[in-house]
C-alpha positions as CSV (number, residue, x, y, z in Angstrom):
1,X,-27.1,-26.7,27.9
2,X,-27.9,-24.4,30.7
3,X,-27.7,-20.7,29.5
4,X,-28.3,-17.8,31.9
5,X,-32.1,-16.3,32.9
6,X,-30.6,-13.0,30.9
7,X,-29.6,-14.8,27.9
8,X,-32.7,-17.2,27.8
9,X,-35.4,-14.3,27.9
10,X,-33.0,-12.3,25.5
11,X,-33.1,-15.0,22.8
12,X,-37.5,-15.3,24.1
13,X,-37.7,-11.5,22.8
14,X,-35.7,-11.7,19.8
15,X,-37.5,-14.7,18.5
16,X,-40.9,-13.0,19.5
17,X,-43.5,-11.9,16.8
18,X,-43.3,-8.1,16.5
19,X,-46.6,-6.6,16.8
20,X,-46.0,-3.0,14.9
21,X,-44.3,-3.4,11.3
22,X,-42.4,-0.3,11.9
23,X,-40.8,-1.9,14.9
24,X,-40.2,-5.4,12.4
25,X,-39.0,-2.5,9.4
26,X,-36.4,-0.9,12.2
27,X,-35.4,-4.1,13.6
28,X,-34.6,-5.1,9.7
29,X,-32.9,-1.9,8.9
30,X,-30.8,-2.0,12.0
31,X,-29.2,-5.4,10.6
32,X,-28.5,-4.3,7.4
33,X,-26.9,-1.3,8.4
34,X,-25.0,-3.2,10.4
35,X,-24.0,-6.0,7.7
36,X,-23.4,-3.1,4.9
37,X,-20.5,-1.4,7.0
38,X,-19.2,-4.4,8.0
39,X,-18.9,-5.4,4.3
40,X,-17.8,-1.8,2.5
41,X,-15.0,-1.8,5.5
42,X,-13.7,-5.1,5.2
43,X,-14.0,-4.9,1.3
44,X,-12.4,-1.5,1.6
45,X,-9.5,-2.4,3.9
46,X,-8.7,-5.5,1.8
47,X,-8.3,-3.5,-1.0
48,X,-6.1,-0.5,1.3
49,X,-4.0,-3.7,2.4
50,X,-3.5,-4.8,-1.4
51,X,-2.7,-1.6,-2.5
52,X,0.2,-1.4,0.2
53,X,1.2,-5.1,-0.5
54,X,1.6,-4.4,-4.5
55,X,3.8,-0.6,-3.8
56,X,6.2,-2.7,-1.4
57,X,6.1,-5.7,-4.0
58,X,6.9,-3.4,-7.0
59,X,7.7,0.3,-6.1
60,X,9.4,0.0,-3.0
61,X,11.2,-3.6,-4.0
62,X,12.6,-1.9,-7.2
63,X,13.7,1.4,-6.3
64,X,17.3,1.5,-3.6
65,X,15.6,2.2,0.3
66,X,17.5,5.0,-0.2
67,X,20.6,7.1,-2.2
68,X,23.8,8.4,-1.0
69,X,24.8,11.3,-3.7
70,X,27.9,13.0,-4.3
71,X,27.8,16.6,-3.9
72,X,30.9,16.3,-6.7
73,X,29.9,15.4,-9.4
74,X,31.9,11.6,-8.6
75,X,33.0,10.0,-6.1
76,X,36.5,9.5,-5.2
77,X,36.7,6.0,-4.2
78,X,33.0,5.2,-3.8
79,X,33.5,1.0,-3.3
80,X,35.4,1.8,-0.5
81,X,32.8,4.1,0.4
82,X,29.8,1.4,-0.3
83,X,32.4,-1.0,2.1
84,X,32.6,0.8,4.7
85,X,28.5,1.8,4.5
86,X,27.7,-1.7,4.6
87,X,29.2,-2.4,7.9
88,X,26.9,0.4,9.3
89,X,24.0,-1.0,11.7
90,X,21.0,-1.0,10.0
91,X,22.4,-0.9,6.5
92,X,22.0,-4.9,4.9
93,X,23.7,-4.1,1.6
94,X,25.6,-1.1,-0.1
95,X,26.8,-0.8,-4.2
96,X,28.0,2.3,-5.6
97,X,26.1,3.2,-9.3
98,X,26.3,5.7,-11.6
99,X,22.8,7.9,-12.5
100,X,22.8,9.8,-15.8
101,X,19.8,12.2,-17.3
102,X,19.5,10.6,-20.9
103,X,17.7,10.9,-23.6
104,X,17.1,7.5,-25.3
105,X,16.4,7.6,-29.1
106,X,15.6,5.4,-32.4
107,X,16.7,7.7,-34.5
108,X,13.2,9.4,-35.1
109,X,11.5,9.2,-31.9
110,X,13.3,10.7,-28.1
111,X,12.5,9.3,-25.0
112,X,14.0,11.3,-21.9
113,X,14.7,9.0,-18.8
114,X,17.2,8.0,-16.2
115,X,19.7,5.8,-17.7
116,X,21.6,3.9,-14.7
117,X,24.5,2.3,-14.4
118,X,25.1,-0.8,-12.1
119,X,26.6,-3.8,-11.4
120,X,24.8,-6.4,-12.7
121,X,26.3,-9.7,-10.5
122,X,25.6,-7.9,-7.0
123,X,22.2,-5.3,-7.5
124,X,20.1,-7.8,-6.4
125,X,21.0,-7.7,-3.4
126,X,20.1,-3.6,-3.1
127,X,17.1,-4.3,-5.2
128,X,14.2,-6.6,-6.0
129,X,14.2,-6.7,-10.4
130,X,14.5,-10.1,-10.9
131,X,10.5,-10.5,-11.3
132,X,9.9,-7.6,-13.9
133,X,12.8,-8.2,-16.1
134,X,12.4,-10.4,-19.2
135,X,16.2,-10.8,-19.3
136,X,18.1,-11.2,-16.2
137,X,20.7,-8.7,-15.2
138,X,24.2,-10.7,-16.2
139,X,22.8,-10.3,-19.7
140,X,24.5,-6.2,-19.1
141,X,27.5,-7.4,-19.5
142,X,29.1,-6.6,-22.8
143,X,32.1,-6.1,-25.1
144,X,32.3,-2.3,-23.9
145,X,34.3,-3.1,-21.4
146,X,37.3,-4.4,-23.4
147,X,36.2,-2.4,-26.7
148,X,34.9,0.6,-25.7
149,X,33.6,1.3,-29.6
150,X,30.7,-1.2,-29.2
151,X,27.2,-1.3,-28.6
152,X,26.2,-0.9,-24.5
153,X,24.1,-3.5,-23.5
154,X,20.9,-2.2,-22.0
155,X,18.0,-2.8,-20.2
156,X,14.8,-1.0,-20.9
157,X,11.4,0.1,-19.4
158,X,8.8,-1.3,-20.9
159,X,7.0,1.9,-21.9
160,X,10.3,3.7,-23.1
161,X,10.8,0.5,-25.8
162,X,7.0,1.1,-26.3
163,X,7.5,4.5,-27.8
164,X,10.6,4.0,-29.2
165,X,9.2,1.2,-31.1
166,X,12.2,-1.2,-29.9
167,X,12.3,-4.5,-28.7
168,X,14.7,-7.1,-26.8
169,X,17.1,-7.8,-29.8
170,X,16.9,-4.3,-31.5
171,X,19.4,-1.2,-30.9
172,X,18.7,2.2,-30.0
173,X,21.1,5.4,-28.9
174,X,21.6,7.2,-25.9
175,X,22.0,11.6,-26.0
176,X,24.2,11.8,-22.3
177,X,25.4,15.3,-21.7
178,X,28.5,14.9,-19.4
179,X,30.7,18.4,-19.9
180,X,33.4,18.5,-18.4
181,X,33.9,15.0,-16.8
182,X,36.7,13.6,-19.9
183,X,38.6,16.6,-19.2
184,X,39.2,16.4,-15.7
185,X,39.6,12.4,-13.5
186,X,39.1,14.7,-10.4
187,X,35.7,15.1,-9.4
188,X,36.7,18.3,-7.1
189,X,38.5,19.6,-9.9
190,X,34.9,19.4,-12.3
191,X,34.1,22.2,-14.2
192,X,30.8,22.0,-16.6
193,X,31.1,23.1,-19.8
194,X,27.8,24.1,-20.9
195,X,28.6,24.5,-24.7
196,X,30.1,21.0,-24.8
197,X,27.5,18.5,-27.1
198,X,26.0,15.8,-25.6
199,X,27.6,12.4,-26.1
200,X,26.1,9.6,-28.0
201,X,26.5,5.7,-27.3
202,X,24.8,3.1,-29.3
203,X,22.4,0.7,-27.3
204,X,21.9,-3.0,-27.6
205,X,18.0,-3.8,-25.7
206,X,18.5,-7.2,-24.3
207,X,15.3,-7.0,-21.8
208,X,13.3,-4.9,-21.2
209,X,11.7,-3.9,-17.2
210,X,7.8,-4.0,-16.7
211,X,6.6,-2.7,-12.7
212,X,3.3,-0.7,-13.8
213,X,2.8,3.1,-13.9
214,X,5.8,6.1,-14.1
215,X,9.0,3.9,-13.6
216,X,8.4,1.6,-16.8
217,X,8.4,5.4,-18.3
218,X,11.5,6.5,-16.6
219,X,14.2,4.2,-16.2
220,X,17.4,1.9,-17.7
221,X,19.6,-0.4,-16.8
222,X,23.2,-1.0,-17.9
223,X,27.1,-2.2,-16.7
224,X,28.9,0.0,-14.6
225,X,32.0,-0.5,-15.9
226,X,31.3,-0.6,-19.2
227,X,29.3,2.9,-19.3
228,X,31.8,4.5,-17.1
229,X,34.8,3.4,-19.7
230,X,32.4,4.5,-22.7
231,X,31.6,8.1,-21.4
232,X,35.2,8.4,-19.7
233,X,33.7,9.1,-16.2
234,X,35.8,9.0,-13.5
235,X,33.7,7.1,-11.2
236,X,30.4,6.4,-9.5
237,X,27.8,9.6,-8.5
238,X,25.8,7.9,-5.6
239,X,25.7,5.0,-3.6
240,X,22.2,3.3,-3.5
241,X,21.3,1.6,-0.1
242,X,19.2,-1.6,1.5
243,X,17.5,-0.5,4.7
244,X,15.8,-3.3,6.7
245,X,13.9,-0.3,8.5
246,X,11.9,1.5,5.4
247,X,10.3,3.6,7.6
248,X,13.4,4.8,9.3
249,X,15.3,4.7,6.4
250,X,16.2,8.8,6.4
251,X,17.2,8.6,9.6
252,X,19.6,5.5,9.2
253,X,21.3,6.6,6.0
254,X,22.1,10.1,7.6
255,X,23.6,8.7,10.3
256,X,25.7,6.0,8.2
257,X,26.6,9.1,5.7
258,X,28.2,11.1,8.7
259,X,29.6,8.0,10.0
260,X,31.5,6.6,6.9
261,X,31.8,9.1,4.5
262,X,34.9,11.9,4.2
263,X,32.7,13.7,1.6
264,X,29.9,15.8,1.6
265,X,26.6,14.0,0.2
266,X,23.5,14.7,0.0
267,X,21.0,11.8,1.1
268,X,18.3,10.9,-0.6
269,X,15.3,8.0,0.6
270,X,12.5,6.2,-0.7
271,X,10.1,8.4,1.1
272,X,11.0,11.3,-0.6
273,X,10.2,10.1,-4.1
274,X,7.2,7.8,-2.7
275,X,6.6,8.6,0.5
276,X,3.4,10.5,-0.8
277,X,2.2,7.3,-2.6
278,X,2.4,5.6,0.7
279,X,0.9,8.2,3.0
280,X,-1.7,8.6,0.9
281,X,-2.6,5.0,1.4
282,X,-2.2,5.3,5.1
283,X,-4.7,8.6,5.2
284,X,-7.4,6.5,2.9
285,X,-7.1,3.5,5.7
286,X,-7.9,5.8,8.4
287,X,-10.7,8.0,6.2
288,X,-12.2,4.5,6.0
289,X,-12.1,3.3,9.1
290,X,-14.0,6.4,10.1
291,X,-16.0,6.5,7.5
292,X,-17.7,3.2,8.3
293,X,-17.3,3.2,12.0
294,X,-20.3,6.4,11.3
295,X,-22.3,4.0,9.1
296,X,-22.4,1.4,11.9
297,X,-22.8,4.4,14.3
298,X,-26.0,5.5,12.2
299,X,-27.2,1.8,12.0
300,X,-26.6,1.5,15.6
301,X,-29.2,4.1,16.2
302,X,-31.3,2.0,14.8
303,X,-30.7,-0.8,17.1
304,X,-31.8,2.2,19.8
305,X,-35.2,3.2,18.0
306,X,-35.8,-0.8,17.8
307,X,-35.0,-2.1,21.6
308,X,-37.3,1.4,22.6
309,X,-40.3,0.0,20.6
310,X,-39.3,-3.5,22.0
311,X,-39.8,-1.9,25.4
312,X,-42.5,-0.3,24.7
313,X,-43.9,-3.8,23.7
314,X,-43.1,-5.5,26.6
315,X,-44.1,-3.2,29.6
316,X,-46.1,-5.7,30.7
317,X,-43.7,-8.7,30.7
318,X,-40.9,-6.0,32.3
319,X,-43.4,-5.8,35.1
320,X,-44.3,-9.0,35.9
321,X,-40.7,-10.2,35.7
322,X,-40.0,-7.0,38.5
323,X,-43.2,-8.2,40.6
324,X,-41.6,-11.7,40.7
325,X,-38.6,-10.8,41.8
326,X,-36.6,-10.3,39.1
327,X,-33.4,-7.5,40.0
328,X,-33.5,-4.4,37.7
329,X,-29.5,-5.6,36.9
330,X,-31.5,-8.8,34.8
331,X,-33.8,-6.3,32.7
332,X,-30.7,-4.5,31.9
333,X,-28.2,-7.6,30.6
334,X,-31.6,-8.9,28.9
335,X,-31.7,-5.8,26.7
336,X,-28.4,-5.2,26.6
337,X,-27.8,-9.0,25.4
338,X,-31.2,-8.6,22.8
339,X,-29.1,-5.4,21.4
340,X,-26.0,-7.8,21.0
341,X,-28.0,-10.3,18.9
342,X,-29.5,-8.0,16.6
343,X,-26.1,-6.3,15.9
344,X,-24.4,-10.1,16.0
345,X,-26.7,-11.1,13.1
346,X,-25.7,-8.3,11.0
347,X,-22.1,-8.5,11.7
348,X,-22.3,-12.1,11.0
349,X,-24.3,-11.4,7.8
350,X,-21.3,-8.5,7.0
351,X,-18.7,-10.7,7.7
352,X,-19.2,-13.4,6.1
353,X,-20.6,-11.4,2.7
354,X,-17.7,-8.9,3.3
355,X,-14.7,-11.7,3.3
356,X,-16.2,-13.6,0.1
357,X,-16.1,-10.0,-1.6
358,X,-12.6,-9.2,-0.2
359,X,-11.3,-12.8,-1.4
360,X,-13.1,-11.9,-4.9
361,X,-12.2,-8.6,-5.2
362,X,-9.9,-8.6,-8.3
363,X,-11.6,-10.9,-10.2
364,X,-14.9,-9.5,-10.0
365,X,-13.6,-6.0,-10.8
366,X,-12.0,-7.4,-14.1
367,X,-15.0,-8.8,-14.7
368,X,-16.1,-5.4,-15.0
369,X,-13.8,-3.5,-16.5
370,X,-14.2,-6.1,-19.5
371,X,-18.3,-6.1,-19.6
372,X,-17.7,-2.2,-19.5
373,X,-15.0,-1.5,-21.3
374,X,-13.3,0.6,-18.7
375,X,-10.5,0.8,-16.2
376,X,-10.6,1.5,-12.7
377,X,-6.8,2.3,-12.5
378,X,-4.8,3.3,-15.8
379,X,-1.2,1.9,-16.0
380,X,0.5,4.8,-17.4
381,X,-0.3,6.8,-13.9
382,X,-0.4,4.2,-11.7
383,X,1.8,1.9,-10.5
384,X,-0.7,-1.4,-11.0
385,X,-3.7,-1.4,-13.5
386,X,-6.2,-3.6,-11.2
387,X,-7.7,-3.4,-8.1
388,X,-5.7,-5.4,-5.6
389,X,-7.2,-6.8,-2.7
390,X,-5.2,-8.6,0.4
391,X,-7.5,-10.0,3.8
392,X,-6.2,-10.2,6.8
393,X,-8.0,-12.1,9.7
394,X,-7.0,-9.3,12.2
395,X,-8.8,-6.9,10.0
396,X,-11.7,-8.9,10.2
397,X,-11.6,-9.3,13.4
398,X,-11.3,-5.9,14.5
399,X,-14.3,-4.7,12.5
400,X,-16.6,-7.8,14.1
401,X,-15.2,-6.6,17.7
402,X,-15.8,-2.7,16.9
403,X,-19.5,-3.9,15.3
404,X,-20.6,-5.4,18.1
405,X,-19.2,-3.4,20.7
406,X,-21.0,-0.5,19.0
407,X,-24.6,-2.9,19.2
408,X,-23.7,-2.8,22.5
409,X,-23.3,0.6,23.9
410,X,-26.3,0.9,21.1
411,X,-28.6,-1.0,23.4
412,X,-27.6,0.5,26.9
413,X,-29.5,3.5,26.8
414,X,-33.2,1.3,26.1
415,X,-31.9,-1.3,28.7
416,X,-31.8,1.4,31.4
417,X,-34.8,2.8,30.4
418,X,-36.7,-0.9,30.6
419,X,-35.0,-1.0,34.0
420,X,-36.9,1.9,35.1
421,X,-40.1,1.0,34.7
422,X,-42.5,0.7,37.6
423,X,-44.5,-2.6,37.8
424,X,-47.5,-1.2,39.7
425,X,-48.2,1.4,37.2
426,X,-47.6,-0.8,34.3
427,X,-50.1,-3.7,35.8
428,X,-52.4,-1.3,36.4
429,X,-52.5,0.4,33.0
């Protein structure tokens, strides 16, 4: 194969025996520099990409995109409400639920959390549970309906059963303050009594939910109907919401709220409540981008300090090549080119070391945490207790181009400079 006069005397001077070991030790460190930032970003945005995949997987596939909320304390008719919200563009599913403050309890121990009401045939299709519950949702439904003197049937976070000391099969109770509410069937008419005791109803744990961090530590499930007949409310206090557009979810479930609802609401989103979490994800990506884009920058130097010496080297060859003939445009893609394959090994090198890490990534730190003892995430703060990891090709991709783009410009400043040289003095030296 016929490559051009550039390439060929590129490839001549990289294979070339360096005369100075300082030039070989540069020409060295300018690859591994190279092939280390390529690794820690690839590594690094893997793990940035898992991190994202496991809060939409879990966080944001458990919790509503966002809450409609009664400035009442109930809604008036809030399934017509959800009805007519569903039919709003950008809205794919809408089911009115009840939210209480609770305090769960085995007698000894108390647990505060969010006990919530729901309906357990449709709130898949608002939220993603099915793959953290150990019971499915039907199993809410319960006796309570038609007797209103039995045990609610509930579903549990993992770490509320935890320090309750429960189980799926055992019963607990449930401290609900709700003053005011039996008295009056009007929601505009509701006046809180703050004197009134709180109300107690007698749980029956028939699954329990397990996510990972604060919401195993915060939250319960039960039927709608049957809590709302057991407490004598006289309806639904929000409305929880499916957004196909999480990012724009505010914006969507304002504008469906002013569209559909007679009442005044307050809206509530996903981004509120996790919006941090996610952000901070999205700052941590970009810190790392720039973060390793300046290690490359710094080993690119490197790649300057060894294509001078390499000029310095070959003066005489420079010369004889200009005395020939050769254009001054050749001496420049020739060092340009011998910059490119010194940064093209240590991408290469990066790249390849830096996928097999990335694809690794969550077994190796187990590894680790077991041959240590120690965790690098702990469950009860966040929401995962391992280090995810997800590679994506265009990540990989866009570190290689940025790598050796920077070899590159790296290698423009010695080219010109090689380029400059004038034969006669050179030959004469």
């Amino acid at each position: 194969m016929h490559f051009p006069l550039s390439l060929q005397l590129a490839l001549r001077f990289y294979r070339s025996k360096r005369k100075a070991a300082l030039a070989s030790f540069m020409s060295f460190a300018a690859t591994a520099g190279i092939a280390v930032g390529v690794l820690a970003l690839i590594v690094g945005l893997s793990a940035m990409n898992g991190f994202e995949r496991e809060l939409n997987a879990r966080v944001l596939a458990v919790i509503p995109s966002a809450q409609i909320k009664a400035q009442a304390p109930y809604f008036q008719d809030a399934a017509g409400f959800a009805a007519r919200l569903s039919a709003q563009p950008g809205i794919v599913s809408a089911l009115p639920a009840l939210e209480l403050e609770a305090i769960f309890s085995n007698g000894r121990d108390f647990v505060p959390g969010l006990l919530y009401g729901i309906e357990p045939d449709k709130q898949l299709s608002v939220t993603a549970l099915r793959p953290f519950l150990s019971a499915p949702l039907t199993a809410l439904h319960s006796q309570a309906t038609a007797n209103p003197s039995s045990a609610l049937n509930v579903i549990l976070g993992s770490t509320i059963a935890k320090r309750l000391q429960v189980q799926a099969g055992d019963s607990c109770y449930l401290y609900v303050s709700t003053a005011g509410a039996a008295e009056s069937a009007d929601a505009q008419n509701f006046k809180a009594d703050l004197f009134k005791s709180p109300q107690m109803l007698h749980l029956n744990i028939v699954g329990t939910l397990s996510i990972g961090g604060q919401l195993d530590n915060a939250l319960g499930f039960t039927d709608l109907k049957a809590v709302l007949q057991a407490l004598q409310l006289p309806g639904a206090n929000q409305i929880q919401l499916k957004i196909d557009d999480l990012l724009a979810a505010p914006q969507i479930a304002y504008r469906a709220a002013a569209a559909a609802l007679p009442e005044a609401c307050y809206v509530d989103s996903w981004l509120s409540t996790q919006g941090k979490l996610y952000h901070d994800i999205q700052m941590i990506r970009g810190l790392m981008y720039l973060a390793m884009l300046l290690v490359m920058a710094v080993a690119s130097f490197n790649i300057v300090s060894t294509l001078v010496m390499a000029v310095s080297e070959k003066k005489r060859e420079i010369a004889i090549l200009l005395t020939m003939g050769a254009p001054r445009a050749l001496i420049v893609q020739t060092f340009c080119l011998l910059g490119l394959c010194l940064g093209l090994k240590g991408t290469l090198v990066g790249a390849v070391l830096g996928t097999a890490a990335a694809l690794g990534l969550t077994p190796l730190t187990r590894c680790l945490e077991q041959s240590f003892n120690f965790k690098f995430l702990n469950a009860d703060i966040y929401f995962i207790d391992f280090i995810p990891s997800s590679l994506e090709p265009v990540d990989v991709l866009l570190v290689t181009c940025c790598a050796l783009c920077l070899s590159l410009l790296a290698a423009l400043y010695p080219a010109l400079r090689a380029a400059r040289l004038q034969p006669a003095a050179e030959l004469n030296s």
